[in-house]
Jmol script that loads the backbone (N, CA, C; Angstrom):
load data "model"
ATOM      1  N   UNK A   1     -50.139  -8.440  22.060  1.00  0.00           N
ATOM      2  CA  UNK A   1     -49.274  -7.802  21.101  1.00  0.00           C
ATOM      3  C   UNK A   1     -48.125  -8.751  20.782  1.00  0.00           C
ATOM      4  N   UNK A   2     -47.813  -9.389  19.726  1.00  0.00           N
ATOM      5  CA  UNK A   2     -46.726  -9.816  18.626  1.00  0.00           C
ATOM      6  C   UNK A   2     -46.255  -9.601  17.948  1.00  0.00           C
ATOM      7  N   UNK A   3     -44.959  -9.779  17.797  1.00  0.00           N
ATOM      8  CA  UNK A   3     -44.142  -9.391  16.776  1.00  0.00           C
ATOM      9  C   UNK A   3     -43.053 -11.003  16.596  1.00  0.00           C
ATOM     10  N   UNK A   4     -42.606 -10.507  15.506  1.00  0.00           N
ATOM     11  CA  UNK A   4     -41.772 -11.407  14.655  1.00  0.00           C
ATOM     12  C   UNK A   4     -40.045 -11.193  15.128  1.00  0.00           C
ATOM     13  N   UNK A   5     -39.259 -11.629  15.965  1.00  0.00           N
ATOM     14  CA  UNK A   5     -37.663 -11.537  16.020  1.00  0.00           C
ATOM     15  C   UNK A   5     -36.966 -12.937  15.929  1.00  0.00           C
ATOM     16  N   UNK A   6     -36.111 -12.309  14.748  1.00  0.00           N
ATOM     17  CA  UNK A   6     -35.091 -13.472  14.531  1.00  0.00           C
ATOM     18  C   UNK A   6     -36.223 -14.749  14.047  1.00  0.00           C
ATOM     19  N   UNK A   7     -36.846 -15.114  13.027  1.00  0.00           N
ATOM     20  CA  UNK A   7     -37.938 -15.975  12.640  1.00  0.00           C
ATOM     21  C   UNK A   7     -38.523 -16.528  13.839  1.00  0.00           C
ATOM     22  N   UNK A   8     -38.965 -16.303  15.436  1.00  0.00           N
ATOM     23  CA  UNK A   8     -39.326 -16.614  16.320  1.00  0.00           C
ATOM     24  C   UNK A   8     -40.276 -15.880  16.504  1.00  0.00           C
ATOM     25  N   UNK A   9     -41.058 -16.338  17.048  1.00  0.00           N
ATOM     26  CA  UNK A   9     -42.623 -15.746  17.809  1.00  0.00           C
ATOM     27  C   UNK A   9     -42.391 -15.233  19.053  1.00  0.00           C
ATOM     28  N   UNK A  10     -42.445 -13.627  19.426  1.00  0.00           N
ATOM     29  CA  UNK A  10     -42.588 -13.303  21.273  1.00  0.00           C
ATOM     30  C   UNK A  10     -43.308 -12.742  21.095  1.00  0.00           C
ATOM     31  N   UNK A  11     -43.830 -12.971  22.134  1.00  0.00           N
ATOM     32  CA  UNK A  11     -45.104 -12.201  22.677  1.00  0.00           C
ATOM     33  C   UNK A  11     -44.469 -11.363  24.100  1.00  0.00           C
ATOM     34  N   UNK A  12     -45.538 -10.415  24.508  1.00  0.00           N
ATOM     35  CA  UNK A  12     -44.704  -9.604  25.763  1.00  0.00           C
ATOM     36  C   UNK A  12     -44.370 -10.512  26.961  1.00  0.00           C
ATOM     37  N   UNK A  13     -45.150 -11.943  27.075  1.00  0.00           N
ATOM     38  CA  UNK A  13     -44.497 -12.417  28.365  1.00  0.00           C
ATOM     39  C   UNK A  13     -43.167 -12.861  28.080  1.00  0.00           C
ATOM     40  N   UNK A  14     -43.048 -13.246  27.092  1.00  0.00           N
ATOM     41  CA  UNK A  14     -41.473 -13.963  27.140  1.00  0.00           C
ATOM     42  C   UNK A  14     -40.612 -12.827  26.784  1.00  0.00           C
ATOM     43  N   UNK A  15     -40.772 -11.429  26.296  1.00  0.00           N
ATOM     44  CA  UNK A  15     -39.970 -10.526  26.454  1.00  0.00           C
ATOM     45  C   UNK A  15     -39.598 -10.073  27.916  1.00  0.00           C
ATOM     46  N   UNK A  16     -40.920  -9.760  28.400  1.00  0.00           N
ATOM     47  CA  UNK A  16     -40.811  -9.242  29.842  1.00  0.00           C
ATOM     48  C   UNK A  16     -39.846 -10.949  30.849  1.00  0.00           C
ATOM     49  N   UNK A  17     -40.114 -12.204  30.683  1.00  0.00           N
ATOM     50  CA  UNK A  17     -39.253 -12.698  31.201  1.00  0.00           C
ATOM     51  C   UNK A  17     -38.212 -12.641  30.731  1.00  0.00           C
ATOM     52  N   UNK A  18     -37.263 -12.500  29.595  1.00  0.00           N
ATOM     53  CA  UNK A  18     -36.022 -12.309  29.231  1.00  0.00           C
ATOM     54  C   UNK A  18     -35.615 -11.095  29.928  1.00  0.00           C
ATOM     55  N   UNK A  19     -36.120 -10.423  29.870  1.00  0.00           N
ATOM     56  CA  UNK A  19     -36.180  -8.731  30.794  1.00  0.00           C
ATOM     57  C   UNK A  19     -35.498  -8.999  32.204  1.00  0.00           C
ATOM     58  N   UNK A  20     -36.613 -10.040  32.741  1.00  0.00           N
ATOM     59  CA  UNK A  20     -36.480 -10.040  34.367  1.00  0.00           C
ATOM     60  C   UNK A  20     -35.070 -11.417  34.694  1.00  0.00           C
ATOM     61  N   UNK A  21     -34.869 -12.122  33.860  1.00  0.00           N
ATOM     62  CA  UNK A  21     -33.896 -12.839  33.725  1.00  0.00           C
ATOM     63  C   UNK A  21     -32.351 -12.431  33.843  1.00  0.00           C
ATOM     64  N   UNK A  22     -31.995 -11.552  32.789  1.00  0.00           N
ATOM     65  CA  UNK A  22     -30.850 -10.673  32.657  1.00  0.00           C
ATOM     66  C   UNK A  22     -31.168  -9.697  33.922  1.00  0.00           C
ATOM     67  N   UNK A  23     -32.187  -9.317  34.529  1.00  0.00           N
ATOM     68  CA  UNK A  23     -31.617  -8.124  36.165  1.00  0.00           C
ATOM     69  C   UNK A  23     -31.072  -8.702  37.039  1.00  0.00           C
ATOM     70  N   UNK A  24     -32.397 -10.582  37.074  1.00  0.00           N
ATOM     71  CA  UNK A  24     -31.849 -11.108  37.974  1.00  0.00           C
ATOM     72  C   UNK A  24     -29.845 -11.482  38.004  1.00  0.00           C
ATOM     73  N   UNK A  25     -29.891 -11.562  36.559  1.00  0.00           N
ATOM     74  CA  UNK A  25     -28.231 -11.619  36.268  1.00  0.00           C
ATOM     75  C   UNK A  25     -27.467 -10.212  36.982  1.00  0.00           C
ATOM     76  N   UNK A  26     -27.608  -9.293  36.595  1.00  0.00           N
ATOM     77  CA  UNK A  26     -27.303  -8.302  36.821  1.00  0.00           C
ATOM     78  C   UNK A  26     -26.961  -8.230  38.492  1.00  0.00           C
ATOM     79  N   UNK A  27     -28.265  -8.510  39.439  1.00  0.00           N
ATOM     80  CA  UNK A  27     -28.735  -8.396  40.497  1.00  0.00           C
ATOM     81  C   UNK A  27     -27.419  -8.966  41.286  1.00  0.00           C
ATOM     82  N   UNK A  28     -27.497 -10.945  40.551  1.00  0.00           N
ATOM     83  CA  UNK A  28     -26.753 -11.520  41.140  1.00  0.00           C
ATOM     84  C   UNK A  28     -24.564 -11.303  41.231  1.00  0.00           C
ATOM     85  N   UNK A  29     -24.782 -10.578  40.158  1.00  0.00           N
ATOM     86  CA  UNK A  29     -23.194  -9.642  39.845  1.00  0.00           C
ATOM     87  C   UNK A  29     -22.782  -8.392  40.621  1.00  0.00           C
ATOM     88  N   UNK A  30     -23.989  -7.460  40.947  1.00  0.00           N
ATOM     89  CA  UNK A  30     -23.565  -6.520  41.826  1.00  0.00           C
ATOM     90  C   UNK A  30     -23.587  -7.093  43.505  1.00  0.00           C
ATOM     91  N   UNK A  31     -24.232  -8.348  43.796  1.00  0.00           N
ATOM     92  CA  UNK A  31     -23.980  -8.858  44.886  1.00  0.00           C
ATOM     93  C   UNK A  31     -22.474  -9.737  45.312  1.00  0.00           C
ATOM     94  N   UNK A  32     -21.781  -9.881  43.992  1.00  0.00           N
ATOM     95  CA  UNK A  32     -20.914 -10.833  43.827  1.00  0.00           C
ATOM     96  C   UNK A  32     -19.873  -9.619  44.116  1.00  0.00           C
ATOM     97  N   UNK A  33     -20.314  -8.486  43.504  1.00  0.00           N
ATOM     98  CA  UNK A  33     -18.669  -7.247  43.690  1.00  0.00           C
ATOM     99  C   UNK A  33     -18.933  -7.007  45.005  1.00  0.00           C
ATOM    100  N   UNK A  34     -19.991  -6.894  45.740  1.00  0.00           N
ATOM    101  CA  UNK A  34     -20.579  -6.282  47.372  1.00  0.00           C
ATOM    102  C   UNK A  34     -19.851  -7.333  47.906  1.00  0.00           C
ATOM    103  N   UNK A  35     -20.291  -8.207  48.309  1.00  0.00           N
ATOM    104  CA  UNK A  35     -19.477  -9.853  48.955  1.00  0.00           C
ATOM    105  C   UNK A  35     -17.964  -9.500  48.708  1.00  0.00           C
ATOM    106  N   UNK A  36     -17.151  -9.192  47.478  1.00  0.00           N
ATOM    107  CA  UNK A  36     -16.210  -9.280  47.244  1.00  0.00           C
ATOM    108  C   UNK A  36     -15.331  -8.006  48.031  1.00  0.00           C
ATOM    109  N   UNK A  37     -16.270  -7.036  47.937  1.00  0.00           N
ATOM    110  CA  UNK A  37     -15.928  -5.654  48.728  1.00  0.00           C
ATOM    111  C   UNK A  37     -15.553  -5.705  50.202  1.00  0.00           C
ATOM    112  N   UNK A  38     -16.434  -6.262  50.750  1.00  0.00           N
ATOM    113  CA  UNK A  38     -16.500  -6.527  52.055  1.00  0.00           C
ATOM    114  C   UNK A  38     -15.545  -7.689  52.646  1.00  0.00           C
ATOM    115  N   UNK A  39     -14.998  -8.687  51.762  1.00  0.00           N
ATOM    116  CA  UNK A  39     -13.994  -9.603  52.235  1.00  0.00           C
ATOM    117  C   UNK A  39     -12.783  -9.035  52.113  1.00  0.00           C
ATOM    118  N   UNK A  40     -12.400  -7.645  51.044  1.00  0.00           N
ATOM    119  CA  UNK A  40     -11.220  -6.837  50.582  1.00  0.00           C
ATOM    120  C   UNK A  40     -10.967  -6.126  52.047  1.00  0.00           C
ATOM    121  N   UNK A  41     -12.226  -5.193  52.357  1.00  0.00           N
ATOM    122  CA  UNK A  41     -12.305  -4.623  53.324  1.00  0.00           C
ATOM    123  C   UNK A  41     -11.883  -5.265  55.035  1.00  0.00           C
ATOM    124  N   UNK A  42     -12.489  -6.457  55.089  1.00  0.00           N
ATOM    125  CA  UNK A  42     -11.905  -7.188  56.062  1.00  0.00           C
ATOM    126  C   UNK A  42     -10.263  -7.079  56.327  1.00  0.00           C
ATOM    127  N   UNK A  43     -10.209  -8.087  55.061  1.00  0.00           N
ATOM    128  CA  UNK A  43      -8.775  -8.189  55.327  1.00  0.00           C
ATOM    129  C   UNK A  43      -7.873  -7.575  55.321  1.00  0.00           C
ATOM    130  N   UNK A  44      -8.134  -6.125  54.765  1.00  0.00           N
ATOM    131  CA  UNK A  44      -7.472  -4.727  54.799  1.00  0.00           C
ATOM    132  C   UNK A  44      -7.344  -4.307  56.273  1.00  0.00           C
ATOM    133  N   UNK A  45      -8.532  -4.855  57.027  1.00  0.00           N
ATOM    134  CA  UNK A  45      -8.299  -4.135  58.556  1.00  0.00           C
ATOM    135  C   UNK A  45      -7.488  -5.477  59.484  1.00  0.00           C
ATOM    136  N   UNK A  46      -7.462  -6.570  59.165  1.00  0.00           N
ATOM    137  CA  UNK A  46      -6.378  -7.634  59.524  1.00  0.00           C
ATOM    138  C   UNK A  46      -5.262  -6.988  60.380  1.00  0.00           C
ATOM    139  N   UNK A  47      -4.447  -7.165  61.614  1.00  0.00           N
ATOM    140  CA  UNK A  47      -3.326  -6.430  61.814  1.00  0.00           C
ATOM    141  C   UNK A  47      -2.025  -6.763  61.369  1.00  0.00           C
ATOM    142  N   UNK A  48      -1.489  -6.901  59.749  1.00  0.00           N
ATOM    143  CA  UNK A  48      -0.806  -7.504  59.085  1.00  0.00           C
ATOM    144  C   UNK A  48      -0.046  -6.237  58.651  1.00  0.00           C
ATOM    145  N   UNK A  49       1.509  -6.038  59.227  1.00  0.00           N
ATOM    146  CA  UNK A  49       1.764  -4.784  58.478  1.00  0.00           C
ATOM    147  C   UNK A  49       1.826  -4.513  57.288  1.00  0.00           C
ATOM    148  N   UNK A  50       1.968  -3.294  57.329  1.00  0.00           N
ATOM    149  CA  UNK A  50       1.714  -2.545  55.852  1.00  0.00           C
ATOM    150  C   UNK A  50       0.257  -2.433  55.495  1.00  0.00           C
ATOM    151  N   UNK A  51      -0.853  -3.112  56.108  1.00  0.00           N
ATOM    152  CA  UNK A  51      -2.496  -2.914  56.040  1.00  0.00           C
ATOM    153  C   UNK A  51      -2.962  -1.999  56.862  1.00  0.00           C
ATOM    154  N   UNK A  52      -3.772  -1.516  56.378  1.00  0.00           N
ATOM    155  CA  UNK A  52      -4.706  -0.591  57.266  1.00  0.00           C
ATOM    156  C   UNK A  52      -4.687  -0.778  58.821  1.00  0.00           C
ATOM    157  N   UNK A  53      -4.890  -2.551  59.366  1.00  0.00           N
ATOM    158  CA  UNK A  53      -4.929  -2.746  60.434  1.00  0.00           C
ATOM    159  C   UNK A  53      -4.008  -2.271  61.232  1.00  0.00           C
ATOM    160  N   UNK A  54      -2.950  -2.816  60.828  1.00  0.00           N
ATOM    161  CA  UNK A  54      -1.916  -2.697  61.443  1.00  0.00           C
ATOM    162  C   UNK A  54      -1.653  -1.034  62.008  1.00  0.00           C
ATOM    163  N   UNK A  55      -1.980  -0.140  61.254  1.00  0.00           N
ATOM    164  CA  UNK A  55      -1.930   1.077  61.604  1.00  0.00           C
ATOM    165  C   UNK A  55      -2.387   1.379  62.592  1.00  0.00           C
ATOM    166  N   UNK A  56      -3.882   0.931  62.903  1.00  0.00           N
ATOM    167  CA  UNK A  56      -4.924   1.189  63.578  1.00  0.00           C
ATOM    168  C   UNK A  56      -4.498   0.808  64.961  1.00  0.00           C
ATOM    169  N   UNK A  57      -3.640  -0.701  64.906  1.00  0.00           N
ATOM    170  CA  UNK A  57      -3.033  -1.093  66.151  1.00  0.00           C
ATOM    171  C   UNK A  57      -2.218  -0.430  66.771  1.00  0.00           C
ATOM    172  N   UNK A  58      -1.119   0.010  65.755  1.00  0.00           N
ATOM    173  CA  UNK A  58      -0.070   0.692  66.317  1.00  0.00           C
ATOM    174  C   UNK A  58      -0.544   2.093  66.847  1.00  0.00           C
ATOM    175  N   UNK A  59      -1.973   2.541  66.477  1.00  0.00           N
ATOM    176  CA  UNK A  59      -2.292   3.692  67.150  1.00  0.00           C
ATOM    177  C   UNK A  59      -3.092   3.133  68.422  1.00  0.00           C
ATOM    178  N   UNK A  60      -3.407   2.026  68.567  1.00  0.00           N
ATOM    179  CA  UNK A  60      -4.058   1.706  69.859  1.00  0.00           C
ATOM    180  C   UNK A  60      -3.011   1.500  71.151  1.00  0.00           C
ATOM    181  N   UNK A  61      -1.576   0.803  70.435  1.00  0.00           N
ATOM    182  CA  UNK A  61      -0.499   0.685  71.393  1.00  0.00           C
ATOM    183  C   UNK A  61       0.070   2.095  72.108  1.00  0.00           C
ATOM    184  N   UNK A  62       0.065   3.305  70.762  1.00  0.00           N
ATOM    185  CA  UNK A  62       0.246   4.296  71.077  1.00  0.00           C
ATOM    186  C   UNK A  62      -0.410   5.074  71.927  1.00  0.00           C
ATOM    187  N   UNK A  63      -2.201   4.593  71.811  1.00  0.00           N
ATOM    188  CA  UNK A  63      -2.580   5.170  72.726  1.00  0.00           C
ATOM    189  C   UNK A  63      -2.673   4.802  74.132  1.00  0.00           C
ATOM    190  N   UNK A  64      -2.215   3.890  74.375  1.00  0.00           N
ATOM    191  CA  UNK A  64      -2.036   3.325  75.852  1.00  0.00           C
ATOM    192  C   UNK A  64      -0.908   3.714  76.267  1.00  0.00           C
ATOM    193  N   UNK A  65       0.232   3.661  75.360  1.00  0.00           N
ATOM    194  CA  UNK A  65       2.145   4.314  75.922  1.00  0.00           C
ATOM    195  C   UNK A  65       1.689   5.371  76.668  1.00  0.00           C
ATOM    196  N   UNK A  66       1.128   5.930  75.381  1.00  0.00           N
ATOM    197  CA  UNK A  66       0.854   7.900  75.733  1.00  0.00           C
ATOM    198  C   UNK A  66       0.068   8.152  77.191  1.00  0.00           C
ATOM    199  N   UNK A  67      -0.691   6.870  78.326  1.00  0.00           N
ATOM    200  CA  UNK A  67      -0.815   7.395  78.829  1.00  0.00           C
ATOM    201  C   UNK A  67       0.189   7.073  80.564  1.00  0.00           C
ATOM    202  N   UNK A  68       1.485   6.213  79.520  1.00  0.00           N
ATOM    203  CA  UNK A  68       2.157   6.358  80.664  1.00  0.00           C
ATOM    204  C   UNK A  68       3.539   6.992  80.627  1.00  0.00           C
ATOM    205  N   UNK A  69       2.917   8.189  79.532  1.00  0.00           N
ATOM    206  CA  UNK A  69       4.741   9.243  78.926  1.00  0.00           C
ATOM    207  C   UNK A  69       5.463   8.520  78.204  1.00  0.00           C
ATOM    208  N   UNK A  70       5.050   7.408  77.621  1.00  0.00           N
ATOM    209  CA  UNK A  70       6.004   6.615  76.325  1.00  0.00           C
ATOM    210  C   UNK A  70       5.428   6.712  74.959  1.00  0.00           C
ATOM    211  N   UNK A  71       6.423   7.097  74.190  1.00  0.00           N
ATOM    212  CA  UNK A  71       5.275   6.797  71.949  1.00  0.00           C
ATOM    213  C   UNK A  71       6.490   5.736  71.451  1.00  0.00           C
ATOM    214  N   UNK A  72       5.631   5.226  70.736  1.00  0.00           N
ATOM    215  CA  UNK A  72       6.371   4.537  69.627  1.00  0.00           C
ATOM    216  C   UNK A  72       7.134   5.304  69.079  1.00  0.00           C
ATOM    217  N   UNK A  73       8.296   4.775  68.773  1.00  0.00           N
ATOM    218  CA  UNK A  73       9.187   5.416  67.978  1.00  0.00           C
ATOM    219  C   UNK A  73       8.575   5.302  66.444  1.00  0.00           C
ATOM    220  N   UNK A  74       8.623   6.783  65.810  1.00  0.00           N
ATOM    221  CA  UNK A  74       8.158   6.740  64.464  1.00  0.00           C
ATOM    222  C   UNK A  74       8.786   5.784  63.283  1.00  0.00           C
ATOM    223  N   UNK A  75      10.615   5.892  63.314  1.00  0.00           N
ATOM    224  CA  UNK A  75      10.916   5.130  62.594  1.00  0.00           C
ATOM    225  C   UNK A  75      10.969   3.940  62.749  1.00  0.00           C
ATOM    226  N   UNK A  76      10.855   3.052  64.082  1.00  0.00           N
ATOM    227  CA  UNK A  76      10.573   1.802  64.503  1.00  0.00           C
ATOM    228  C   UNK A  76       9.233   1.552  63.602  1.00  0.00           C
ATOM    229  N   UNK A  77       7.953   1.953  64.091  1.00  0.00           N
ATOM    230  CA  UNK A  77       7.067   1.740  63.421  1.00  0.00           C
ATOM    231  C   UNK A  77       7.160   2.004  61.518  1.00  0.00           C
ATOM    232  N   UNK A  78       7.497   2.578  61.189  1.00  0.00           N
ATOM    233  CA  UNK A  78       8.127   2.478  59.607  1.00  0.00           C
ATOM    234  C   UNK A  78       8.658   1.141  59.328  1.00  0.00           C
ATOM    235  N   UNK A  79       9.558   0.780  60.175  1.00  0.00           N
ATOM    236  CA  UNK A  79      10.827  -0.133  59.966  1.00  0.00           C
ATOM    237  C   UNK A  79       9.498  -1.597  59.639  1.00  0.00           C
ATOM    238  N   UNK A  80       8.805  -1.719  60.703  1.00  0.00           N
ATOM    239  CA  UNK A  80       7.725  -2.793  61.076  1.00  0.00           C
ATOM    240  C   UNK A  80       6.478  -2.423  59.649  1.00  0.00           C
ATOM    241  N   UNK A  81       6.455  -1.644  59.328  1.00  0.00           N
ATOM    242  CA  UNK A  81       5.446  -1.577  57.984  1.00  0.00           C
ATOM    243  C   UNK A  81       6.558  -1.993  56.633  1.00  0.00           C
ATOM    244  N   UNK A  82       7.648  -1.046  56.409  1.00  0.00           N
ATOM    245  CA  UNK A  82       8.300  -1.915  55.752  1.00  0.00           C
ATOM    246  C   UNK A  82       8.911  -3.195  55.663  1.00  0.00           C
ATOM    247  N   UNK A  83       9.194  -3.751  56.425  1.00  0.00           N
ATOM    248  CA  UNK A  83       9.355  -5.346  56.441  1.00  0.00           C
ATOM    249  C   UNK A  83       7.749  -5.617  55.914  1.00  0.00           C
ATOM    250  N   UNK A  84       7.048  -5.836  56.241  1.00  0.00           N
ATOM    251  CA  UNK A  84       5.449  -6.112  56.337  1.00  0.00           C
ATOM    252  C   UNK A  84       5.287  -5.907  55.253  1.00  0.00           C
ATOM    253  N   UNK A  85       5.768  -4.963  54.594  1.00  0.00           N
ATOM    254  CA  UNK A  85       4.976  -4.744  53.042  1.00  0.00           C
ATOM    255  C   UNK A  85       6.067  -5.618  51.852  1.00  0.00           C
ATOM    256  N   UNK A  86       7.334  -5.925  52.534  1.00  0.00           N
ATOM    257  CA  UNK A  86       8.234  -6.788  51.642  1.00  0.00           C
ATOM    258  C   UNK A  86       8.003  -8.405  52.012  1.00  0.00           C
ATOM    259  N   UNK A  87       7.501  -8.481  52.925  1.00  0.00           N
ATOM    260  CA  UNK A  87       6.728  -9.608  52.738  1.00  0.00           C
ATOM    261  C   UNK A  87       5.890  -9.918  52.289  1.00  0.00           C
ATOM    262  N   UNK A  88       4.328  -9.249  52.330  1.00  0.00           N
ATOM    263  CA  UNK A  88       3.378  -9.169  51.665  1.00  0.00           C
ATOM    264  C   UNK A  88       3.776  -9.700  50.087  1.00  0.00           C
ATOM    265  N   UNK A  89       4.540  -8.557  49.505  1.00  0.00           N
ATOM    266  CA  UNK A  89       5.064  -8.480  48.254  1.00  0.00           C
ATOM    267  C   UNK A  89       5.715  -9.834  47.658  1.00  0.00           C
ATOM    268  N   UNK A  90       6.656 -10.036  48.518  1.00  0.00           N
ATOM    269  CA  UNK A  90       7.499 -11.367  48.478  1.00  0.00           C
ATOM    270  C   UNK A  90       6.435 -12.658  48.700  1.00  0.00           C
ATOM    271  N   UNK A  91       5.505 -12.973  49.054  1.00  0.00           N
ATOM    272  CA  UNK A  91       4.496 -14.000  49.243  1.00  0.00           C
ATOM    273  C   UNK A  91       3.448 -13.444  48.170  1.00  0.00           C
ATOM    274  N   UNK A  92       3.179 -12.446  47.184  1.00  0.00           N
ATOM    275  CA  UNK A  92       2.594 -12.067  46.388  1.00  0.00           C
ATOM    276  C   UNK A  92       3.046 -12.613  45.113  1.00  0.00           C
ATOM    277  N   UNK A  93       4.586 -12.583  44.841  1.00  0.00           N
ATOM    278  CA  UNK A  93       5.028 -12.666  43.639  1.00  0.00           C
ATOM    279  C   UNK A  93       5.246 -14.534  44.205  1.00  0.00           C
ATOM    280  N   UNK A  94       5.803 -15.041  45.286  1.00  0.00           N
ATOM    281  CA  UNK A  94       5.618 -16.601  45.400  1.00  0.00           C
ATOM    282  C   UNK A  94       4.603 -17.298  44.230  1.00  0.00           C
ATOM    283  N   UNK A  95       3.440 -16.934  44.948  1.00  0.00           N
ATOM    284  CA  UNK A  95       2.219 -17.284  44.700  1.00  0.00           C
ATOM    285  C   UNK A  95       1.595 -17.314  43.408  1.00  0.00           C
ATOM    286  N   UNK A  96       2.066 -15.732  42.513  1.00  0.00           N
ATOM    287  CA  UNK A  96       1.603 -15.953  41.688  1.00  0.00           C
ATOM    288  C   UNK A  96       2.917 -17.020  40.474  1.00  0.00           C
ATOM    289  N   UNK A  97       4.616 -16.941  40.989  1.00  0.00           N
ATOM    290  CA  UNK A  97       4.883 -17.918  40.339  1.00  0.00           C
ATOM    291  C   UNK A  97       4.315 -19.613  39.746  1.00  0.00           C
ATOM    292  N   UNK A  98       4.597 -19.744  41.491  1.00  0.00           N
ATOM    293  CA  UNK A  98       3.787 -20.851  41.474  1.00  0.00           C
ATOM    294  C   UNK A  98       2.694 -20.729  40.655  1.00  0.00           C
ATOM    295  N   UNK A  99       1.503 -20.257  40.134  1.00  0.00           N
ATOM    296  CA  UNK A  99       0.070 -20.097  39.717  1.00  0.00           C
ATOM    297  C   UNK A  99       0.567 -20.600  38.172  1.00  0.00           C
ATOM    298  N   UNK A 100       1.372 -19.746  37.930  1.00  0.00           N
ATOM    299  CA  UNK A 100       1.293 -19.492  36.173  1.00  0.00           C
ATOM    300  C   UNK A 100       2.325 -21.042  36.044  1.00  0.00           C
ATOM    301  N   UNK A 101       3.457 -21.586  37.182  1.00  0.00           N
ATOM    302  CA  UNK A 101       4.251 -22.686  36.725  1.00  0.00           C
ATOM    303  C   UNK A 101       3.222 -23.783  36.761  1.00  0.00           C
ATOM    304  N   UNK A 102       2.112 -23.705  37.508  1.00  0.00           N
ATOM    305  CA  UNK A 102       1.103 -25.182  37.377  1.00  0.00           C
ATOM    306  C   UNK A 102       0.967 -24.812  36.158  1.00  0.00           C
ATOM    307  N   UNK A 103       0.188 -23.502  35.469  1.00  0.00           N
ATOM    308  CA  UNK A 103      -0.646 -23.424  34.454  1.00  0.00           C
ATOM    309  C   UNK A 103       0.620 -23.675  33.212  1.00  0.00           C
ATOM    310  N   UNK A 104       1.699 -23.475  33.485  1.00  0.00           N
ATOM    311  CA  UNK A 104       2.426 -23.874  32.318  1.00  0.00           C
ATOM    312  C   UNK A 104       2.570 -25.261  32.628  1.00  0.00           C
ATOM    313  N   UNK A 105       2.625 -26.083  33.761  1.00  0.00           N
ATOM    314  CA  UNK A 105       3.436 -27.301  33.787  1.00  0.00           C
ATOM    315  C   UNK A 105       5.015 -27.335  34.335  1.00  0.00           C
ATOM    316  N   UNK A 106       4.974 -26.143  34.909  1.00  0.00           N
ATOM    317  CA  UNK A 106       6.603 -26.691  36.229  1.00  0.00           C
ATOM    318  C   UNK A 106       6.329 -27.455  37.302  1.00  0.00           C
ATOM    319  N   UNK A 107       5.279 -27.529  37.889  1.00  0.00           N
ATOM    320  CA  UNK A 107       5.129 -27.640  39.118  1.00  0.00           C
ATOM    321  C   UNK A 107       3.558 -28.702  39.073  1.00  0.00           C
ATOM    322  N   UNK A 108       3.802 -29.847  40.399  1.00  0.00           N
ATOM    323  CA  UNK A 108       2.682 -30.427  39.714  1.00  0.00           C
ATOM    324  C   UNK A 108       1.979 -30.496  41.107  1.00  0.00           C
ATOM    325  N   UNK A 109       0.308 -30.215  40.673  1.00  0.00           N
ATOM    326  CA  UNK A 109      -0.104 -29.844  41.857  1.00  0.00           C
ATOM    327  C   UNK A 109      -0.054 -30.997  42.747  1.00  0.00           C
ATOM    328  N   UNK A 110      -0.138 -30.882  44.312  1.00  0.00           N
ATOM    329  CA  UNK A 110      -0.101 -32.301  45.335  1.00  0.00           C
ATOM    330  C   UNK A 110      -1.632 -31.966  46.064  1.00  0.00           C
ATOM    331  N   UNK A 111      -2.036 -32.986  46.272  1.00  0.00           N
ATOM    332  CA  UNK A 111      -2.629 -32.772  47.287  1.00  0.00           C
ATOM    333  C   UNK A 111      -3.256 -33.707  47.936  1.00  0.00           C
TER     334      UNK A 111
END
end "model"
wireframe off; spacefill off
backbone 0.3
color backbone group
């Protein structure tokens, strides 16, 4: 079976490979967001305050105090996520200065 597209000749194999071409595209993009998911996820559990990890720790410290009649103080632990997250933040906005001053030309890369 033939048909005529765009003044070109296909026939069903070269449809069906254009077909299987673009999934494999496809294929290779939903593996690229999965990979990407899983390195987000990592580093979300990192023990870096203000991350997930860090929580997780401070409940592991807690659970060892607790079994000798001591807790973390709640607002201590606050105090230690907020710093943590103004750093984060503060090395967020660094970074992306720097990014956009190469791409304008302030800053010249070294390396």
């Amino acid at each position: 079976m033939q048909h005529v597209q765009k003044g070109r000749r296909h026939d069903t194999y070269d449809s069906a490979k254009d077909s299987f071409s673009s999934l494999r595209a496809f294929a290779g993009l939903l593996n690229l967001i999965a990979v990407i998911s899983v390195f987000i996820g990592f580093f979300n559990l990192l023990p870096i305050p203000a991350l997930d990890g860090s929580r997780l720790f401070f409940l592991m410290i807690d659970g060892v105090m607790s079994l000798f009649g001591r807790r973390i103080d709640p607002q201590k632990e606050a105090m230690v996520h907020m710093v943590g997250l103004m750093v984060l933040l503060s090395l967020v906005a660094v970074i992306t200065i720097k990014d956009i001053g190469q791409w304008v030309g302030w800053w010249k890369m070294k390396m």
